[in-house]
C-alpha positions as CSV (number, residue, x, y, z in Angstrom):
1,X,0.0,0.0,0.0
2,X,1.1,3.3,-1.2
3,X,0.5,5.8,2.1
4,X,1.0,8.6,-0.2
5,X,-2.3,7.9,-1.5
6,X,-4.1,7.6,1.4
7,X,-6.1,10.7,2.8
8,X,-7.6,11.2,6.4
9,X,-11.1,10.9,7.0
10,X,-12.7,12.2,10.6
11,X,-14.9,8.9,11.7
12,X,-16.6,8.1,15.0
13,X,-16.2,5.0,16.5
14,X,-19.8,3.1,16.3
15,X,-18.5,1.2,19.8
16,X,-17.6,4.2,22.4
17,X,-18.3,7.3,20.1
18,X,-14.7,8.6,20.2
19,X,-13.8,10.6,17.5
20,X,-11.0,9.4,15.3
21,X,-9.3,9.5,11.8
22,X,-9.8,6.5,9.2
23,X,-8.1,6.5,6.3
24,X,-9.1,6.4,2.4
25,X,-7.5,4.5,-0.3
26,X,-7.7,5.0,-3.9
27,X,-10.3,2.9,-4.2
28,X,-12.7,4.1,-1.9
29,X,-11.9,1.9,1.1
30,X,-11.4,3.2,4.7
31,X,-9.4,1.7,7.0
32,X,-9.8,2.7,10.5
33,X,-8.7,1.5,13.9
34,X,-10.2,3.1,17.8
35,X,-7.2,4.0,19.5
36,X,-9.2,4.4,22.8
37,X,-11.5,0.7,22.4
38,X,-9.6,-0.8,19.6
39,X,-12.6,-1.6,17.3
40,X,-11.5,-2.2,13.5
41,X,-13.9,-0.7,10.7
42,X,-13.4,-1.1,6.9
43,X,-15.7,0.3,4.7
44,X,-15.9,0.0,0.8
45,X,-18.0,2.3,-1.4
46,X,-20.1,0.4,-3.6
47,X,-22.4,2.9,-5.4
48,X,-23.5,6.5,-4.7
49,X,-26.3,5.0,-2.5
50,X,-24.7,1.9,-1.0
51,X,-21.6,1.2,1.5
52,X,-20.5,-2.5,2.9
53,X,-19.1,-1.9,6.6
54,X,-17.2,-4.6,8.0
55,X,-17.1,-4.2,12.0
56,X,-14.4,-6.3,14.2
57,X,-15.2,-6.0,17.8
58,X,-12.0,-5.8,20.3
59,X,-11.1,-8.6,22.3
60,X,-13.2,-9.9,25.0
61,X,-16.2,-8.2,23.6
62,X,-18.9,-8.7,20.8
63,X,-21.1,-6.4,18.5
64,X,-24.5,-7.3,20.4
């Protein structure tokens, strides 16, 4: 991955509502990591209308 490409995107965490930066590749993927809770999102545009989020819940917890 080419970090030159990349450029910051201000997120909030969906798991403790901190505020945090993800990161945007060229093709429309973000990347981001909580630095407080240490939940992992990736999202990937998929048309104007529709995004597929994939959410990893830290350690020791789950999504529900």
């Amino acid at each position: 991955m080419n970090f030159e490409e990349l450029t910051p995107v201000l997120m909030c965490c969906n798991n403790c509502g901190h505020k945090c930066i993800g990161y945007r590749a060229r093709d429309e993927t973000v990347r981001f990591e909580c630095e407080r809770c240490s939940l992992k999102m990736v999202s990937k545009k998929i048309s104007n209308r529709v995004a597929d989020v994939r959410i990893t819940a830290p350690v020791g917890q789950s999504l529900f």
